[in-house]
DRENTIBA-755428 format. One line per field, with one value per residue (C-alpha): residue number from 1; y, x, z; chain; residue in three letters. Coordinates in Angstrom, 1 decimal. Layout:
n [NUM,...]
v [Y,...]
u [X,...]
w [Z,...]
chain [A,...]
res [ala,...]
//
This chain:
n [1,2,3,4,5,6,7,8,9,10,11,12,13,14,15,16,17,18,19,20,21,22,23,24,25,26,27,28,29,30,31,32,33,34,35,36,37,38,39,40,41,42,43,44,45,46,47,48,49,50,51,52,53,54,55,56,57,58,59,60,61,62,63,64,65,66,67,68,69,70,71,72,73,74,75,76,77,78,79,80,81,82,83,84,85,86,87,88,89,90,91,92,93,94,95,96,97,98,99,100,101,102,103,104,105,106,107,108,109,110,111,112,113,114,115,116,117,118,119,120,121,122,123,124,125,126,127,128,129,130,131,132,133,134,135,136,137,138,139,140,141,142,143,144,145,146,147,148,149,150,151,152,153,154,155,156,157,158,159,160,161,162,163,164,165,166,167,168,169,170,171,172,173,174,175,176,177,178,179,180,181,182,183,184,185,186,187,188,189,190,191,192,193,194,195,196,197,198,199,200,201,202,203,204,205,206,207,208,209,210,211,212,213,214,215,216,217,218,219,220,221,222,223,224,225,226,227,228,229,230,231,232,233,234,235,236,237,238,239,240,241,242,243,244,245,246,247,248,249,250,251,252,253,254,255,256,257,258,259,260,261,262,263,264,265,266,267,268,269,270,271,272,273,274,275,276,277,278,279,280,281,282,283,284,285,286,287,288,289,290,291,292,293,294,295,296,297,298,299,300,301,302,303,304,305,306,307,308,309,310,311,312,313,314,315,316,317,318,319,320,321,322,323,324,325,326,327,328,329,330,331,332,333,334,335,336,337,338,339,340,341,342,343,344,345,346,347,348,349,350,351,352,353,354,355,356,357,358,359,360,361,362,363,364,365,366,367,368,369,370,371,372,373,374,375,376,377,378,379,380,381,382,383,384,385,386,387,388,389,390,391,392,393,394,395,396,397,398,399,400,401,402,403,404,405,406,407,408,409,410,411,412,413,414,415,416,417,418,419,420,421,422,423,424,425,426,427,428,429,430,431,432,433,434,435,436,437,438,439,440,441,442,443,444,445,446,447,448,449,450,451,452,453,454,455,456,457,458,459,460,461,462,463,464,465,466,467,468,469,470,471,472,473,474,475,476,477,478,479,480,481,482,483,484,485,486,487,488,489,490,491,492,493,494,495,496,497,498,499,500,501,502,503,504,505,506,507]
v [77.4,79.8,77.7,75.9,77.3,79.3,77.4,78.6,76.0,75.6,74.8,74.2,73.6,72.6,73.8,72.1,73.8,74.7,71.7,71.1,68.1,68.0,69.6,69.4,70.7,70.6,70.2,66.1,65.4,62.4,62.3,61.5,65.2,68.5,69.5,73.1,74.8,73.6,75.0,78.0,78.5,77.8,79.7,82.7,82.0,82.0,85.0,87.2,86.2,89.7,89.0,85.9,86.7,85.1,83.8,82.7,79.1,78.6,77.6,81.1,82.8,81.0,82.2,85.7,85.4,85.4,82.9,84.2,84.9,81.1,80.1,82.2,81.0,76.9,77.3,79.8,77.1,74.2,76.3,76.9,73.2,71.3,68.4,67.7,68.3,68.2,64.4,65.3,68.1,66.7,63.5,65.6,67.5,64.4,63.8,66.8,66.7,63.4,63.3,59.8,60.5,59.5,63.0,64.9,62.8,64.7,67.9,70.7,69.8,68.8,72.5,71.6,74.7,75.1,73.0,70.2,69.7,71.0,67.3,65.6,64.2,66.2,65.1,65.9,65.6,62.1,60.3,57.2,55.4,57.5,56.4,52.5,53.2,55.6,52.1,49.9,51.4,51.9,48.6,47.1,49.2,47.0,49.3,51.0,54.5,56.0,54.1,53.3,57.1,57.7,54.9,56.8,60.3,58.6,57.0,60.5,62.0,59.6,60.4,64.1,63.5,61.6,64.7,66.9,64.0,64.0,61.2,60.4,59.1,55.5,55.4,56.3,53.5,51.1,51.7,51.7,48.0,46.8,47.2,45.4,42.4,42.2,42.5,39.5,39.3,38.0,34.6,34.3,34.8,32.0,29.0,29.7,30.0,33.0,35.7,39.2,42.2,44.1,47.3,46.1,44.2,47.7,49.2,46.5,47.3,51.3,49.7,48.0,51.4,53.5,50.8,50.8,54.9,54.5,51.8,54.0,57.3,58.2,60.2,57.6,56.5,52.2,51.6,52.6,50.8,47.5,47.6,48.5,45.4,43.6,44.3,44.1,40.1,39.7,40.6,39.0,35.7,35.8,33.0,35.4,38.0,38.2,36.9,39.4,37.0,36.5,34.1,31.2,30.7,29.5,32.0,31.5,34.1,35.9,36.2,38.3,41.6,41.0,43.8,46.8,47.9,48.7,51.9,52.9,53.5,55.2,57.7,47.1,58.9,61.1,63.2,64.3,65.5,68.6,68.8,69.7,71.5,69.7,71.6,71.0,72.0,71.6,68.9,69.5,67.2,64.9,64.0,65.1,68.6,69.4,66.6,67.9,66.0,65.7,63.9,61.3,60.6,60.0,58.1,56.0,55.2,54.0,51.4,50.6,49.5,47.7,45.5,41.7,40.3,36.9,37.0,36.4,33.7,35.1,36.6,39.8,40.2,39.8,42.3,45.0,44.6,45.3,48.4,49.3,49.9,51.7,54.1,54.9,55.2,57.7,59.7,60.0,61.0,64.5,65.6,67.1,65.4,68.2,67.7,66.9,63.8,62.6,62.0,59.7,57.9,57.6,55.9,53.9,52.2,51.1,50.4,47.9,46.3,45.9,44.7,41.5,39.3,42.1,44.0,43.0,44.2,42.2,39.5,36.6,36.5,33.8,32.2,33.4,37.4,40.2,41.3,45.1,45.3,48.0,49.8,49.5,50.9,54.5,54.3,53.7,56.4,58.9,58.0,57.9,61.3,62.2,58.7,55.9,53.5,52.7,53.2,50.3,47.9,48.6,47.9,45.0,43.3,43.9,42.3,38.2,36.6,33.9,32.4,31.1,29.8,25.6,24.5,20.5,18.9,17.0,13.7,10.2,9.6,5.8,5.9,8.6,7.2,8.9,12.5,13.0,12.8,15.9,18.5,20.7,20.1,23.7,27.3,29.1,30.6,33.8,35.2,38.6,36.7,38.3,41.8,41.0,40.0,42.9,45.1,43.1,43.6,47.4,47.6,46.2,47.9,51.5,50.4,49.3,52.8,54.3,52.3,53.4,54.6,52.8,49.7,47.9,48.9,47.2,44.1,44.1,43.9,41.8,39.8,39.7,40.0,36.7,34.9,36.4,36.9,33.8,34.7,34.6,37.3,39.6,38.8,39.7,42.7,44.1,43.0,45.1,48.0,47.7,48.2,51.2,52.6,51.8,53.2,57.0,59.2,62.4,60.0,57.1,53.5,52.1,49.1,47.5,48.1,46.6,43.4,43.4,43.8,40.6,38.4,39.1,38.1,35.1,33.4]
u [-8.4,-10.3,-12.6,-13.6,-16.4,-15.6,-16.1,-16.0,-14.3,-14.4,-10.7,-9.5,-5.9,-4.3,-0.6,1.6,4.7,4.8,4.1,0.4,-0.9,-4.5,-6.3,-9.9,-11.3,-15.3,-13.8,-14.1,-10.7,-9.2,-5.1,-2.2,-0.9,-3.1,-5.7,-5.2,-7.3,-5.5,-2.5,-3.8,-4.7,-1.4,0.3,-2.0,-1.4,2.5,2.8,0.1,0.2,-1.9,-4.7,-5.2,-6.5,-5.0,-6.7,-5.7,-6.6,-10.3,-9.2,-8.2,-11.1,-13.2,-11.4,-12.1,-16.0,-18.6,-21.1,-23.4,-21.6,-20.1,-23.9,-24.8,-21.6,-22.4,-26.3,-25.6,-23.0,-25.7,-28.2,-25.9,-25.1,-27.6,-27.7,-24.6,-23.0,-26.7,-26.9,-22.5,-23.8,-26.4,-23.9,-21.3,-23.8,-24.8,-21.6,-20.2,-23.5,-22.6,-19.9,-18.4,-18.3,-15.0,-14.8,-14.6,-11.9,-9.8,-8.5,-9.3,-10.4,-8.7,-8.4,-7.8,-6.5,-4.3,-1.2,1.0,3.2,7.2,8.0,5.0,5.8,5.3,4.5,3.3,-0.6,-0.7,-3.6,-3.0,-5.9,-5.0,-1.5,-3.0,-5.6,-3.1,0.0,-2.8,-3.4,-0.7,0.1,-2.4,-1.9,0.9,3.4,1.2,-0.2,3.0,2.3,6.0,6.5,3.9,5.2,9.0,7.3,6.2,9.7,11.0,8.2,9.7,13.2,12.2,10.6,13.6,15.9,13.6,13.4,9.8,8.5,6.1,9.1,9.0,5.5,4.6,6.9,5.5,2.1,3.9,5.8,2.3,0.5,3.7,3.6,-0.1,0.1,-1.4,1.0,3.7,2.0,1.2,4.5,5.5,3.3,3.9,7.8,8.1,10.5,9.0,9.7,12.6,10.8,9.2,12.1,13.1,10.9,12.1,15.2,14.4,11.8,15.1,17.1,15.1,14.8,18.5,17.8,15.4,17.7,20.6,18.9,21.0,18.4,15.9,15.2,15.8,12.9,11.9,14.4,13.4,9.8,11.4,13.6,10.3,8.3,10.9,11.5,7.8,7.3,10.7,8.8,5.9,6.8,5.7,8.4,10.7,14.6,17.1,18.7,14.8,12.2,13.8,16.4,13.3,14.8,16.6,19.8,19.3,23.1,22.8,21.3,23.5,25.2,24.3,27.4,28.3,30.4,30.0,26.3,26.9,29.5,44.6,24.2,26.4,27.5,24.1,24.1,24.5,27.9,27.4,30.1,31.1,32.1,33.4,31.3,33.0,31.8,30.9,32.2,34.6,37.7,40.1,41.2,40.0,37.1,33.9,31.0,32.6,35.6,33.4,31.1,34.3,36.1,32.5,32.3,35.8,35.3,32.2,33.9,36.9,34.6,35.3,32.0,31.0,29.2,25.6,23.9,21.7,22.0,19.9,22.0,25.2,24.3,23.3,26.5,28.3,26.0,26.1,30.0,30.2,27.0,29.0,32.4,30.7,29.5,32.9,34.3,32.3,34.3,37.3,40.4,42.3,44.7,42.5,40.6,43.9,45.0,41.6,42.7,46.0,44.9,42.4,44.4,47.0,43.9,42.5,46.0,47.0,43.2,42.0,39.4,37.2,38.7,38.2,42.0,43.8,46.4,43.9,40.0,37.6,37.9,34.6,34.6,33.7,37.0,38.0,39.2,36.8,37.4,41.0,41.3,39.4,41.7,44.7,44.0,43.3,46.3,48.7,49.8,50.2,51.4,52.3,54.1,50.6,48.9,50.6,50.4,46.8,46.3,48.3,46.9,43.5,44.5,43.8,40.7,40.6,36.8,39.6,42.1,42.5,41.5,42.5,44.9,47.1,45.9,47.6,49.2,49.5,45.2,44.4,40.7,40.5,41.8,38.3,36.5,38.3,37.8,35.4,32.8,32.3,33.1,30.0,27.7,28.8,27.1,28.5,32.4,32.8,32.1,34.2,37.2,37.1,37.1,40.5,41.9,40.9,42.8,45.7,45.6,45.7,48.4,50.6,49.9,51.2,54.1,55.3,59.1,59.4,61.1,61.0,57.3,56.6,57.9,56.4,52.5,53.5,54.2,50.8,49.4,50.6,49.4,46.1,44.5,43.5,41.6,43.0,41.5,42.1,46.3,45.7,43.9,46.5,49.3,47.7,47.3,50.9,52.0,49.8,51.5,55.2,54.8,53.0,53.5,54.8,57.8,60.7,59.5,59.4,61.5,60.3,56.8,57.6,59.1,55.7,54.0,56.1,55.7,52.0,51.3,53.1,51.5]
w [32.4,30.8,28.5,31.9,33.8,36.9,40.2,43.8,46.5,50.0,51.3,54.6,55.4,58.4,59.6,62.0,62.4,58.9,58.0,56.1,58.3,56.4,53.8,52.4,49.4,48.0,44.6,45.5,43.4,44.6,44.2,45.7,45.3,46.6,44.2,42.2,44.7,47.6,45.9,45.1,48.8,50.3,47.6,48.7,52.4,51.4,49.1,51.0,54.7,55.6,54.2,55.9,59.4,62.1,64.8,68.7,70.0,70.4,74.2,74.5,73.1,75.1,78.2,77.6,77.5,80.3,80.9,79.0,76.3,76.2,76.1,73.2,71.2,71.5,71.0,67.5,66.7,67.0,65.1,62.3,62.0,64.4,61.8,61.6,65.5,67.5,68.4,69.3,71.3,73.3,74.1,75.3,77.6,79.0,79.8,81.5,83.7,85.1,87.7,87.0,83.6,82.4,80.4,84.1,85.2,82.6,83.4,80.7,77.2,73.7,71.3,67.6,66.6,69.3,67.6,68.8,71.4,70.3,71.2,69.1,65.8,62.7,59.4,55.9,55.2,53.6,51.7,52.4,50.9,47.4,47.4,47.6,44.8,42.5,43.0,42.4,39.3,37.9,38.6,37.3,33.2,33.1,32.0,29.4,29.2,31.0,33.9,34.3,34.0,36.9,39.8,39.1,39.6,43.0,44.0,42.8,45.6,48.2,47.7,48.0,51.3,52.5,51.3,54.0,56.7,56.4,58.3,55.5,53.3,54.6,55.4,51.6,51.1,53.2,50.9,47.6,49.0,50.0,47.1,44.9,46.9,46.3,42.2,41.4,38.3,40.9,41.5,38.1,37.1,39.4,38.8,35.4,35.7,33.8,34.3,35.0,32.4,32.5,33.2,36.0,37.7,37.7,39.4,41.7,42.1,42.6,45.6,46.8,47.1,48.1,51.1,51.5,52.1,54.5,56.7,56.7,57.8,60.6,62.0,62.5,65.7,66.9,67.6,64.4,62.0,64.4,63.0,59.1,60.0,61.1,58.0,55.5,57.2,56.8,52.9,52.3,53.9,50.8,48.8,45.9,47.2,43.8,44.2,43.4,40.7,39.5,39.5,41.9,39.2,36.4,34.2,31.0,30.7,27.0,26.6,24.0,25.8,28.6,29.7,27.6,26.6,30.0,31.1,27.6,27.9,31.5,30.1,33.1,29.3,32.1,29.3,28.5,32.4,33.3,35.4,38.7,41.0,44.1,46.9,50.1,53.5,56.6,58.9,62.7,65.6,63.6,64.9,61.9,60.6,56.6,56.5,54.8,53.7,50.2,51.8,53.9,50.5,48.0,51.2,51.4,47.9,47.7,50.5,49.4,45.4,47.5,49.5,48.6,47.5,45.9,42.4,43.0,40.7,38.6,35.1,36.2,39.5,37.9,35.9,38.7,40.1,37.0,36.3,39.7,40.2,36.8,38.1,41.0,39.7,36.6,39.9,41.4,38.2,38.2,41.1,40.3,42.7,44.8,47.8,50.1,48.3,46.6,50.4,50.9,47.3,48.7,52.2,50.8,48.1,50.6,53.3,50.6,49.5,53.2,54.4,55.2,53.6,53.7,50.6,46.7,46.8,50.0,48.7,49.3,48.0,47.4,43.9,43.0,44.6,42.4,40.1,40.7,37.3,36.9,39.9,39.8,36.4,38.4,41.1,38.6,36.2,39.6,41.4,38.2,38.0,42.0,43.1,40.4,42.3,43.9,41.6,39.6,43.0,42.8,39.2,39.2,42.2,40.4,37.6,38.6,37.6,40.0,38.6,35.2,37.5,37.3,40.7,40.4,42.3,40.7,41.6,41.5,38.0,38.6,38.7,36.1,36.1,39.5,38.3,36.2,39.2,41.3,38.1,38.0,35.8,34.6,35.6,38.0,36.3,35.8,32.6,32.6,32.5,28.7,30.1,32.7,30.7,28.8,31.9,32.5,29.6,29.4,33.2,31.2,27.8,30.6,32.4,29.0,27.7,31.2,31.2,27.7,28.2,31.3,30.9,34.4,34.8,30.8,31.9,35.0,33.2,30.6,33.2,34.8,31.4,30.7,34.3,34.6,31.0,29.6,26.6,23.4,21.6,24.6,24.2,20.7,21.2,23.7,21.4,18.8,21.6,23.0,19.1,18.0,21.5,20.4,17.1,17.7,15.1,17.3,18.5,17.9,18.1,22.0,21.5,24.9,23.9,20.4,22.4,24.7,21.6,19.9,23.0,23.6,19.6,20.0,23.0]
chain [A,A,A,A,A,A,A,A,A,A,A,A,A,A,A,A,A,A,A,A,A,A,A,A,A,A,A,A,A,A,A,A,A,A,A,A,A,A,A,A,A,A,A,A,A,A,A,A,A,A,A,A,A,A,A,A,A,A,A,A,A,A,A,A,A,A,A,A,A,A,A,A,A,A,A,A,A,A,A,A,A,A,A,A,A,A,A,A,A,A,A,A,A,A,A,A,A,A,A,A,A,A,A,A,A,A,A,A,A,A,A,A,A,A,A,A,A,A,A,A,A,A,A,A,A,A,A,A,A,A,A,A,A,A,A,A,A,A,A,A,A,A,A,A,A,A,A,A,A,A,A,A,A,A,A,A,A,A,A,A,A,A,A,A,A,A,A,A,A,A,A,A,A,A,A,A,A,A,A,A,A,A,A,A,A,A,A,A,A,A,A,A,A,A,A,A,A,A,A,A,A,A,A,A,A,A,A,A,A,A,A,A,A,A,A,A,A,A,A,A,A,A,A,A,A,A,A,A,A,A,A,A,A,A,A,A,A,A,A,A,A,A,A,A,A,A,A,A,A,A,A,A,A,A,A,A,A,A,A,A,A,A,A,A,A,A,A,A,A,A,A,A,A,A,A,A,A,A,A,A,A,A,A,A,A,A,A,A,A,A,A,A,A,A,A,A,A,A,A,A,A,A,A,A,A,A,A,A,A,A,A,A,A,A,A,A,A,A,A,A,A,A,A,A,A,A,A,A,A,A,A,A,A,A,A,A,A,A,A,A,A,A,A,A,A,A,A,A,A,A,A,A,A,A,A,A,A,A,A,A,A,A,A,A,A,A,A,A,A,A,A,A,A,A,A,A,A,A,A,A,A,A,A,A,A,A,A,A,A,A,A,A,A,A,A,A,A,A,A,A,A,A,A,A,A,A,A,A,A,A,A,A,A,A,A,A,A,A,A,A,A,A,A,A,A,A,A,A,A,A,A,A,A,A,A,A,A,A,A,A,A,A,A,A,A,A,A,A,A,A,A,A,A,A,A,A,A,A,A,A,A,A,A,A,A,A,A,A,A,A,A,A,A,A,A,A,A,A,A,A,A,A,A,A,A,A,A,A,A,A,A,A,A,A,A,A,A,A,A,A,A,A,A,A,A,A,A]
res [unk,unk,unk,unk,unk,unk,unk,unk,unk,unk,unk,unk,unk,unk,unk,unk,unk,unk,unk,unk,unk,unk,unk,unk,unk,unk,unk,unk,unk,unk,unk,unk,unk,unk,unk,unk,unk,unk,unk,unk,unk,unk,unk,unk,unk,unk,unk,unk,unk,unk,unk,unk,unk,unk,unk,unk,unk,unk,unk,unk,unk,unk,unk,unk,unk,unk,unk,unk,unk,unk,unk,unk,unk,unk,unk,unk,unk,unk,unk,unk,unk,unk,unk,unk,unk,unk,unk,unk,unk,unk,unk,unk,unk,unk,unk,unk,unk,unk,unk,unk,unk,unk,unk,unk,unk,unk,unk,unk,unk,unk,unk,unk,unk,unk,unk,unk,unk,unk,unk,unk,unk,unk,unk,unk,unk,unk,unk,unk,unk,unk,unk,unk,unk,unk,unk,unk,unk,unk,unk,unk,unk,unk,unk,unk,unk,unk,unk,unk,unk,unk,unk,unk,unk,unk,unk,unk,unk,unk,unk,unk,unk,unk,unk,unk,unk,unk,unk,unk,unk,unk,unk,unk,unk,unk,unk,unk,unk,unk,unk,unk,unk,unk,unk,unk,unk,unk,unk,unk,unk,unk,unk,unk,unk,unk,unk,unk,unk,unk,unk,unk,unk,unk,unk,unk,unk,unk,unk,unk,unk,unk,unk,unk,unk,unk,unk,unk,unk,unk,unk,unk,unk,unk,unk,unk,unk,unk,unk,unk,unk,unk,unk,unk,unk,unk,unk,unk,unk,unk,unk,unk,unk,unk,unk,unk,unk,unk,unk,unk,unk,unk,unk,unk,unk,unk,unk,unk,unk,unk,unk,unk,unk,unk,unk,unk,unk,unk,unk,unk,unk,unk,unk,unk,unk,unk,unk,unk,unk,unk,unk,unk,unk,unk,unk,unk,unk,unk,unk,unk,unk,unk,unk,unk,unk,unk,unk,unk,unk,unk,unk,unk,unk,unk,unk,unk,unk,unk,unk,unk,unk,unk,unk,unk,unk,unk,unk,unk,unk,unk,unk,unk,unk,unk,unk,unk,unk,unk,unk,unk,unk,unk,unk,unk,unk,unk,unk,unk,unk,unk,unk,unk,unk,unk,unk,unk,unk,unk,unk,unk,unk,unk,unk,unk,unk,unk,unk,unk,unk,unk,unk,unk,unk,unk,unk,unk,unk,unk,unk,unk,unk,unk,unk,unk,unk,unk,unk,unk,unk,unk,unk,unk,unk,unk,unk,unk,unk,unk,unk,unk,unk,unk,unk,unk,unk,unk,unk,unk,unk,unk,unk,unk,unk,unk,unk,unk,unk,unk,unk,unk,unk,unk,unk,unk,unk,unk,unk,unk,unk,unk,unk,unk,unk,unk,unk,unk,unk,unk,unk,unk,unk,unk,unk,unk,unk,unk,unk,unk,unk,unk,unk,unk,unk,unk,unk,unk,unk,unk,unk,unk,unk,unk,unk,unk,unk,unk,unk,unk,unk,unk,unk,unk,unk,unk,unk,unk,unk,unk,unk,unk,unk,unk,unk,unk,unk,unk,unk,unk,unk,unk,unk,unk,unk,unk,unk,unk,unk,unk,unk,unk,unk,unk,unk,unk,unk,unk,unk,unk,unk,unk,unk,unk,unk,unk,unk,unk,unk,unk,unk]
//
């Protein structure tokens, strides 16, 4: 800046196949990112490659001198700096000037400046010893002074690395994990049997992803994901190591803040994003005609919503799953369906109907699996205009909430004393079961609205309506829906509507 006194630095960078491997600076500035004047340099060396003279190896210089010339060059270079390199210099002498030296049993000698081999590995200069310190910080303010802000500019710097393969990506990681499972906080936090902040369960959870990214880089080697696999076991083995569902269940669920209004917050904040374009690009070496990358991602995220999964225990986890879906049904709704895609809706849906216990959608799931309410409402509402016969077997195969379902026998009626003992004594646990409920009853307040004019197709999800919704003020609400349909303005009363309507008031 121009009120700041005008400084002169010594920089030296180092490239390896465009890559800068090192860099050191006089300025002393201590980061995790370059220093100005590092910047400046490379910027220079970018914009104004000229100027910047260009050398050969220092192997190949060498070659081309004489004896004496080689003599003058190494006793000028121990003059200039004989503090610093003599004592190196008169060791290496030494050395060369004994036969069994172990330095003449190697042919040649190393040249920095000559680069690395085309089959080394190549990475980004990394400080690793800054990155500690910076976490550690950061860490350590607790959340205050933006240092929140400051970790998610670093998990932003490791998913840019990850984006150019950069090796560094997972070992910047590896330093970032480290210094979380050291916080002393987390110990605390445990003998005292206190749950952790929200904001930093968080940061958590972004830890946890960015993970996922790293273990599903098809471009990493075995070996490699063995050791991740290795460390990951290790950390997870730290009796301090936080639960997913939160502090070894000590936790109290605040009920209240559970699910922050859900898909409604996310849009039987996107908005403020700018809309991106998808596109398809063609995709090398696959087996079918028209796939593209864009085809592969929607076709991944589909299975990946259909899995069958059981509802974790814990209020917080409960809640990522929730959050979760809707994040990545909000992404999928930004890409506009043509042809092509509304064939991978098409396959998928009847993949997921006609699956096995793998899918959220198969004809048989665990009492306590994740509902698809959400999911099937997307798939629904996608499907609708193209293909509505399935997209009404989806919806209404979606539609059961199995958690609500009475799972007694009937027990001997001559010893009723015996029947208490066979009940379940309360639902599981699931906190989020208001949220999910209203997910259900949104799934069936879509399909009623579908349906208007259609009378087979009306009775049809009054029908499920009336086996799988069993909260009261959910009937209601869709008997109140089902009637503000029937009776639009811009058209005559639906009378089958009107008779949904009725029935649905009166159970």
């Amino acid at each position: 800046m121009q009120s700041e006194p005008e400084i002169v630095c010594n920089v030296a960078i180092s490239f390896d196949r465009c890559k800068i491997t090192s860099v050191t600076c006089s300025c002393g500035n201590k980061d995790i990112f370059y220093c100005a004047h590092v910047v400046a340099l490379s910027l220079y060396r970018i914009r104004k490659p000229d100027q910047v003279k260009l050398h050969l190896p220092i192997s190949e210089t060498l070659f081309q001198m004489n004896r004496d010339q080689l003599q003058k060059f190494v006793q000028y270079l121990i003059t200039v700096h004989h503090t610093e390199v003599l004592p190196t210099a008169q060791k290496l002498a030494d050395e060369i000037l004994s036969q069994n030296s172990e330095i003449n049993q190697v042919h040649g000698a190393p040249d920095p400046t000559a680069g690395a081999s085309i089959d080394d590995e190549n990475c980004w200069h990394l400080d690793e010893e800054q990155v500690q310190e910076q976490v550690k910080l950061f860490l350590s303010q607790g959340g205050y002074h933006g240092s929140g802000k400051q970790l998610n500019l670093l998990f932003a710097k490791v998913r840019e690395m990850l984006k150019m393969r950069d090796s560094n990506g997972a070992r910047m990681l590896t330093l970032i994990t480290e210094q979380f499972m050291a916080d002393p906080r987390l110990s605390l936090w445990r003998q005292q049997g206190t749950a952790m902040t929200d904001k930093y369960r968080q940061l958590w959870d972004e830890l946890g992803a960015l993970w996922m990214c790293i273990v599903l880089n098809p471009h990493c080697k075995l070996e490699q994901k063995a050791s991740w696999l290795k460390q990951l076991k290790k950390w997870n083995s730290v009796d301090v190591c936080p639960w997913e569902d939160g502090n070894h269940g000590s936790e109290l669920p605040n009920l209240t803040n559970a699910l922050p209004q859900g898909a409604n917050a996310n849009q039987e904040n996107m908005g403020q994003c700018k809309s991106l374009e998808y596109q398809h690009l063609p995709v090398q070496k696959f087996l079918e005609e028209g796939e593209s990358y864009l085809t592969l991602a929607v076709e991944v995220a589909l299975i990946g919503l259909g899995q069958q999964r059981i509802m974790p225990d814990g209020l917080y986890a409960q809640e990522k799953v929730c959050r979760n879906e809707e994040q990545l049904i909000s992404k999928l709704q930004e890409v506009e369906l043509d042809d092509t895609l509304v064939k991978i809706f098409r396959k998928q849906a009847v993949f997921l109907l006609e699956a096995g216990p793998y899918s959220g959608l198969g004809e048989v799931v665990h009492r306590e699996s994740v509902p698809m309410h959400t999911f099937a409402k997307y798939l629904f509402t996608s499907l609708l205009p193209h293909d509505a016969e399935l997209a009404y077997k989806t919806a209404l195969r979606a539609m059961r909430l199995l958690v609500l379902e009475s799972t007694a026998p009937s027990g001997d009626v001559s010893r009723p004393h015996h029947i208490a003992s066979v009940v379940p004594n309360r639902y599981p646990r699931w906190f989020t079961l208001s949220h999910i409920e209203s997910q259900q009853c949104e799934l069936a307040s879509t399909m009623l609205t579908a349906a208007k004019g259609d009378v087979r197709r009306l009775e049809t999800v009054l029908e499920s309506i009336q086996k799988n919704i069993h909260s009261s003020s959910h009937i209601f609400k869709l008997a109140q829906d089902a009637f503000k349909i029937a009776t639009l303005m811009d058209s005559l009363p639906d009378i089958t509507l009107l008779k949904v309507s009725l029935e649905l008031g009166l159970q």
